[in-house]
C-alpha positions in Angstrom: 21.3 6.6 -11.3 20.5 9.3 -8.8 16.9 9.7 -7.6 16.0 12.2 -9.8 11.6 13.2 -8.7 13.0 15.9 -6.1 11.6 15.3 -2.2 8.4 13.2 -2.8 10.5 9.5 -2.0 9.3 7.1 -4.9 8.9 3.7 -4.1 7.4 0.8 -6.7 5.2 -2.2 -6.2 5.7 -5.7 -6.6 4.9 -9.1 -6.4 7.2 -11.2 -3.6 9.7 -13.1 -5.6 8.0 -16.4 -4.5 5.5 -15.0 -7.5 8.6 -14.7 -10.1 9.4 -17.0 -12.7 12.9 -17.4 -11.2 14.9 -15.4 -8.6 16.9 -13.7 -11.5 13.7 -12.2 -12.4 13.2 -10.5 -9.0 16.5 -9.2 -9.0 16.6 -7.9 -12.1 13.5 -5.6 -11.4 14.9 -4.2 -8.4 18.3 -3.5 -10.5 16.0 -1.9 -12.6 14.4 0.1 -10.4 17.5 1.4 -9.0 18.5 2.0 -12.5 15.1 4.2 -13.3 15.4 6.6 -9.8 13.2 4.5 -7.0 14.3 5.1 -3.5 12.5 1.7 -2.1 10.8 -1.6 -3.3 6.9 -2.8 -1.8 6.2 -6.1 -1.7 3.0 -8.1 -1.7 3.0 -10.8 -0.2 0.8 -13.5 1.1 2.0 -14.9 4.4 5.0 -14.0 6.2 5.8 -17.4 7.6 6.3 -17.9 3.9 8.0 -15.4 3.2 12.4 -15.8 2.2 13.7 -13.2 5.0 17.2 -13.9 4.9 17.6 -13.9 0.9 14.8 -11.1 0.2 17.7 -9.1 2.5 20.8 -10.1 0.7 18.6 -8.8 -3.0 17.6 -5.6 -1.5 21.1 -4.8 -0.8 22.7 -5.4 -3.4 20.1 -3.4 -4.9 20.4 -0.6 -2.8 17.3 -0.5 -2.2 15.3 -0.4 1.2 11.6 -2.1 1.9 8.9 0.5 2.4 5.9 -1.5 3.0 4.1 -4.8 2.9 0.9 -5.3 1.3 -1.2 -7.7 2.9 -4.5 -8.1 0.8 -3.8 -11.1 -1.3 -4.8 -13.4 0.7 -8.5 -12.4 1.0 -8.7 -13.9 -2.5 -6.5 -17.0 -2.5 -7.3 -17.9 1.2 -10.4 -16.5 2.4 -9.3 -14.2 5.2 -11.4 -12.5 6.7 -12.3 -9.4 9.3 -16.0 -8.6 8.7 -17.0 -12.6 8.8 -19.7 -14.1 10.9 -17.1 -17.0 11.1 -14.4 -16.2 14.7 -12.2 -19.0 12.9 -11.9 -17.0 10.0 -11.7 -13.9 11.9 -9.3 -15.3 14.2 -7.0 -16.3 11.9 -6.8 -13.0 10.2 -6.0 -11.6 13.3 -3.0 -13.9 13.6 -1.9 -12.9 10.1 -1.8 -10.0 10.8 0.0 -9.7 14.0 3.1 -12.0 11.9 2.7 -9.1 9.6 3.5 -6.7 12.4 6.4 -8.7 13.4 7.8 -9.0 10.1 7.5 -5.1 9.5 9.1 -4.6 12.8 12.1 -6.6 11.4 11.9 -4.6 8.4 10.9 -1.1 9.3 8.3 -1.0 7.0 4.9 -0.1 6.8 1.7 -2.3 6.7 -0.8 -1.7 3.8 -4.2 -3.0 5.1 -7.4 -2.7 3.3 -8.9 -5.8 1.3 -9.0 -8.2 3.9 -12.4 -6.2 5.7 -13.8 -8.2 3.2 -17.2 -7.8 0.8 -21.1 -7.4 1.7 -21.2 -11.1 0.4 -19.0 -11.8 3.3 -21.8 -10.0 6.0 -24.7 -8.2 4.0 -25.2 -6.7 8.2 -22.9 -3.7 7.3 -22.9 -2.5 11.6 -22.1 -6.5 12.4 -19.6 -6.8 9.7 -18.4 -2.9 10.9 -18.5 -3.7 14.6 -16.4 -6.8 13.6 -13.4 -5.0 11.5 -13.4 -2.1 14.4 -12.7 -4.5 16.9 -10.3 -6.6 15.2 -8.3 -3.7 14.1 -8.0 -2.0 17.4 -6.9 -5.5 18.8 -3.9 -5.6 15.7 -3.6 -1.7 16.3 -2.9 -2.6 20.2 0.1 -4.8 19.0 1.0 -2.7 16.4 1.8 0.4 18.7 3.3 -2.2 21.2 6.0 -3.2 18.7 6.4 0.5 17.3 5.0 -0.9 14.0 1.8 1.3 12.0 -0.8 -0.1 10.3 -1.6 2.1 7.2 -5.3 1.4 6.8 -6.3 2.4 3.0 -9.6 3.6 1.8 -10.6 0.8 -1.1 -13.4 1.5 -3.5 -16.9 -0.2 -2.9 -16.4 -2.2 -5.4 -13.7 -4.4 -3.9 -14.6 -3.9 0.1 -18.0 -3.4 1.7 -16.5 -1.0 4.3 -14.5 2.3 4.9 -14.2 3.3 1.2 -13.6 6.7 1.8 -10.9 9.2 3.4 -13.5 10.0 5.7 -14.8 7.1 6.5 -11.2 5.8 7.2 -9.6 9.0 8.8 -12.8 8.4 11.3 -12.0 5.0 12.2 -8.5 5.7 12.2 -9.2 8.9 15.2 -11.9 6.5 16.8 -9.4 3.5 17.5 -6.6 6.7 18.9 -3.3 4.4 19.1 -0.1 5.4 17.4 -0.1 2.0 15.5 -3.5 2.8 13.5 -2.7 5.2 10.7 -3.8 5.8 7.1 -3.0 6.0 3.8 -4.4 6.8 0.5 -4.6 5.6 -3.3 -5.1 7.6 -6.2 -7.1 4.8 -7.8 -9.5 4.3 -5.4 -9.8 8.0 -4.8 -10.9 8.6 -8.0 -13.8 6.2 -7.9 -14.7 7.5 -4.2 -14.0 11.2 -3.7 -15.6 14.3 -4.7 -12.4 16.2 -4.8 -9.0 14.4 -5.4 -7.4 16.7 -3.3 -9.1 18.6 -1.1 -9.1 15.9 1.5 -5.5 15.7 2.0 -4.9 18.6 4.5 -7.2 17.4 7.0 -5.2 13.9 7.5 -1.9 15.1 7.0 -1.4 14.3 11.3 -2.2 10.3 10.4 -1.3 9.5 7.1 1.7 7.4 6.9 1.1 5.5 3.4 0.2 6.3 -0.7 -0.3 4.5 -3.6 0.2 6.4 -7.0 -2.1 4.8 -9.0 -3.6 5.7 -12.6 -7.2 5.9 -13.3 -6.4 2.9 -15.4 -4.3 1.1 -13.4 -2.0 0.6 -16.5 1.4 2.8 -16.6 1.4 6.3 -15.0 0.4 8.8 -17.7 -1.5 6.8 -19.7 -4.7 7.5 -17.5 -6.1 11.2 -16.9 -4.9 11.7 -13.4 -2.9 14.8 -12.3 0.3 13.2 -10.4 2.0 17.2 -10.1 -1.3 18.0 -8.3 -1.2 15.1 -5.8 2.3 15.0 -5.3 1.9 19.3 -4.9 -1.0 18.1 -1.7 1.5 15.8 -0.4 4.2 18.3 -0.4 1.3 20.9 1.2 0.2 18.7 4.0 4.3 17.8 5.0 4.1 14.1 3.9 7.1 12.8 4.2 6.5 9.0 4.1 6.9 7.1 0.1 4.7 7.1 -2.8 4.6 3.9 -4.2 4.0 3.6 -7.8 1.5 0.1 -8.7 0.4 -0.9 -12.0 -2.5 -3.6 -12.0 -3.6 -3.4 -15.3 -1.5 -3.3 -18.5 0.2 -5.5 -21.1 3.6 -4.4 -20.7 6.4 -5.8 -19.5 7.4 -4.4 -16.4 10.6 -3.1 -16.3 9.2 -1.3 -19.3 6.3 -0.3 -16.5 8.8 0.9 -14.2 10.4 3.2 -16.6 8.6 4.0 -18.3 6.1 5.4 -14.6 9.2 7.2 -13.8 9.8 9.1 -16.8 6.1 10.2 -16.2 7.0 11.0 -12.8 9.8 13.0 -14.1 8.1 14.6 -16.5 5.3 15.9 -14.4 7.5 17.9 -12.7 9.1 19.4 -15.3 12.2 17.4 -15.3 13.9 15.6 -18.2 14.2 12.1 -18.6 17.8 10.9 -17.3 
């Protein structure tokens, strides 16, 4: 079936098929996300020394479906990485990570989601140490990044999950402070509705470095079921000349999810006044 959401290019997030009950599995979500109207897959996945290159390839095409991004964060839970630590082991080898995550997006031509691995206040309660730290380790990955022609899309995460750079603000400043092609932005409905003021009003003044955003419902369960506006946000995008994806993630529900995935597109589809096809 033919993409069907008009310009905004709709991609859909999920787990790397290592995290599948069986190879058949994986495939058969991204034939079903062809199937619903997705232009791309993201993946999340956890170390790309880990990660099954050749046959990830060989699934994608069949599908038809290209790789917009790689999400890096899972690892701050399952392995401690770190950027804000006291600890330069930890530090150090989060840095490393992340520069095999550059190479790999190189490879790929996709973008880099960064945002969890900053880390928590538990990890430095010093927020201008733990600050200093992430500022300096991200210009250092940044520096690569632009090196290899890759971007880093660094993503505003609510206060909750990371101690620093919650807001659009406060990442669109790091973002102009570090200067280098390979540092850019991106944004997350979720997050933004626990963090901004305005949902929208903030997207016209990064339009020149965002490269990355997660649609996301104020739930985190199956777009629509939440209270968020996706013909507004999708409206700003549009506004601002985002051209980049939109990548669809639900965190949160007891569905199945192919049933997630299109049933997120029919509410795509339906917020802009299309029929479901």
């Amino acid at each position: 079936m033919a993409s069907s959401h008009g310009p905004i290019k709709l991609s859909y997030v999920i787990s790397s098929p290592s995290s599948a009950a069986s190879w058949g599995e994986f495939e058969g979500d991204l034939a079903c996300m062809k199937e619903a109207g997705y232009d791309a897959v993201e993946l999340q996945i956890a170390d790309p020394a880990e990660f099954d290159e050749a046959r990830v390839r060989r699934s994608l095409d069949t599908a038809g479906l290209p790789l917009s991004a790689f999400q890096t964060g899972s690892t701050y839970a399952t392995r401690g990485n770190c950027l804000s630590t006291a600890k330069p082991e930890v530090r150090a080898r989060t840095v490393l990570l992340l520069r095999s995550f550059v190479d790999l997006s190189v490879r790929w031509k996709s973008v880099i989601v960064f945002g969890s691995l900053q880390g928590r206040l538990s990890d430095e309660p010093d927020r201008e140490a733990g600050r200093a730290r992430i500022v300096d380790a991200l210009t250092e990955v940044c520096r690569y990044a632009t090196e290899k022609g890759a971007v880093l899309a660094i993503e505003p995460v609510n206060h909750m999950e990371v101690g620093w750079h919650n807001t659009i603000a406060e990442v669109a400043g790091m973002v102009r402070s570090i200067g280098l092609p390979g540092a850019r932005m991106m944004i997350d409905t979720f997050h933004m509705n626990l963090e901004e003021r305005d949902m929208i009003a903030p997207i016209p003044g990064i339009a020149d470095i965002l490269a990355h955003a997660h649609l996301s419902e104020t739930n985190r369960d199956v777009l629509g079921t939440g209270h968020w506006d996706t013909q507004a946000f999708f409206q700003a995008l549009g506004a601002a000349g985002y051209a980049g994806f939109c990548a669809v993630g639900v965190y949160n529900t007891r569905l199945p999810r192919r049933e997630c995935i299109t049933r997120s597109m029919r509410a795509v589809r339906q917020s802009r006044g299309k029929q479901d096809g």
